[in-house]
C-alpha angles and dihedrals in degrees: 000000000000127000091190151318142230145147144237138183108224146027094234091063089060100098101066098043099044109087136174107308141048129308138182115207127212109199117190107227093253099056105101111235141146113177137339110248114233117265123195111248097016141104127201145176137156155163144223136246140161097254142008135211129225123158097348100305128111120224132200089197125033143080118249098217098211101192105212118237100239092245090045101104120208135202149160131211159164121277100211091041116057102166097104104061120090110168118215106258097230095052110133087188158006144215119201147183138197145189092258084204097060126110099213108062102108087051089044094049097043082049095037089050094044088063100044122087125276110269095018117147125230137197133158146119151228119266121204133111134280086238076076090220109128119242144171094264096149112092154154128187098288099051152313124273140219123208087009143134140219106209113189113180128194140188084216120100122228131200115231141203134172134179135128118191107226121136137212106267088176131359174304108278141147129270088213090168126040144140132187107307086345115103103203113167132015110195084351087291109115098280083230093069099045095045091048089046099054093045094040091057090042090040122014089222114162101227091187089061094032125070106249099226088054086060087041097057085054098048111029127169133258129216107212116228120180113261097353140088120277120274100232116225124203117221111204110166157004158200100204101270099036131073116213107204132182108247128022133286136208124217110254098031117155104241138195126191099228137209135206133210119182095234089061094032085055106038074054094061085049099045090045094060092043091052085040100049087038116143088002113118124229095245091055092051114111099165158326126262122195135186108181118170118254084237096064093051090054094042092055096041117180082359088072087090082065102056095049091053088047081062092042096061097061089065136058128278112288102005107150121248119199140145141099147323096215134182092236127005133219137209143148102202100148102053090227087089155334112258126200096217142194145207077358121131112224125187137192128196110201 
């Protein structure tokens, strides 16, 4: 898919990385930045997120330079048009990304999946900014874009894994009221109560003195399947009787209220490479692409090195690990689905 990475701090510094070919850029929130100039020869587009990986380092400020393969294809469109996109019949994989504030994603991926060959691995994940306001962050030289997405599609295979290690506080209930990515009602009480009930008696957490998406990357929520593992879903805001989540969710969902504890969060980024890099030997391994949610870096806190270095350690010794810090992830490891995540480590091995 990739031909190589590599990163640079400024914009500024662009030009003389940027050869003939195609690129996608991946700019951290804090890198100042207003457009890519045109360069003959070159095509470019891009997203932002609140923070990149290289090497194994995250950064608040920097630009990640992914050098396209030349029969890596890449497009952007349009989520709620499709009809654009005509994937090439002999793609193994694809990277996507998509706006993390729309609230379209689950429709765009169901319709998206539906069009790609059979077998074909996905990974991706949602841009935006930590600020939580939606913008257009997805670009190319001739503009950003809002309620867009960047397809890149390659006739390399990846190795995927996904889990996240978070595990049910309170629960089930009932999403008896929800639209779209707005949680109204749980067990036809205001979601908002239910949800600050549950987190004040585990935790004792004032939610009038303590911003409320600073409790929420503690206690998200679950979505129940039969016989899997729980769909994690972020919640970022309120109004007091609502609940905005990233990511949609149907009436009539079963929900747990979850809990995270760093030991779990962290054996999960571990189980996830080694799910991911299974059956691939050491010698066919490029690189290591990660998309790990914003929330578990700032759940972890200084403990994040450590779970870069827990999917280090399922790899051999200086395989580079880079990506992307998102607001949502998206995989489709176990070839049933394509799932928009949260608070969920996936990683590639490409």
């Amino acid at each position: 898919m990739f031909e190589s990475i590599s990163f640079v701090k400024r914009v500024e510094e662009l030009p003389r990385t940027l050869k003939k070919g195609s690129y996608l850029l991946l700019i951290a929130e804090e890198t100042p930045f207003l457009e890519i100039q045109k360069m003959e020869g070159v095509k470019v587009c891009g997203a932002i997120f609140p923070r990149v990986i290289f090497k194994g380092k995250s950064f608040s400020e920097g630009i990640i330079v992914a050098k396209l393969q030349p029969t890596t294809t890449m497009q952007i469109i349009d989520i709620n048009d499709l009809s654009r996109f005509d994937p090439p019949k002999d793609i193994c994989s694809i990277f996507t990304i998509v706006d993390g504030f729309s609230a379209r994603i689950d429709d765009f991926l169901e319709e998206f999946y539906s069009l790609i060959p059979k077998n074909t691995k996905l990974i991706g994940g949602g841009a935006g900014k930590s600020n939580l306001i939606q913008e257009p962050v997805i670009f190319d030289t001739q503009r950003y874009y809002l309620n867009n997405a960047i397809i890149l599609s390659s006739i390399s295979t990846i190795g995927l894994g996904v889990k996240h290690g978070w595990r049910p506080l309170v629960g089930p209930f009932i999403a008896t009221n929800s639209h779209d990515n707005i949680l109204e009602k749980i067990n036809f009480k205001d979601a908002f109560d239910v949800y600050k009930e549950a987190i004040e008696k585990d935790s004792g957490i004032d939610f009038d003195s303590t911003p409320f998406f600073q409790i929420s990357q503690r206690y998200p929520l679950g979505i129940v399947r039969y016989k899997k593992d729980f769909i994690v879903r972020e919640p970022v805001s309120t109004n007091g009787k609502n609940i905005i989540l990233v990511g949609k969710l149907d009436s009539n969902s079963v929900l747990s209220i979850l809990k995270g504890e760093k030991e779990d969060i962290l054996n999960a980024a571990h189980e996830a490479a080694l799910m991911s890099r299974h059956e691939i030997e050491d010698t066919s391994i490029q690189s290591v692409l990660l998309v790990d949610c914003i929330s578990r870096f700032l759940f972890l806190d200084q403990d994040f090195k450590k779970e870069i270095k827990a999917i280090t350690d399922a790899y051999p010794p200086k395989t580079m690990i880079w990506g992307i810090l998102s607001l949502g992830e998206i995989a489709n490891a176990d070839q049933e689905c394509i799932e928009f995540y949260n608070n969920t480590c996936v990683v590639g091995t490409l």
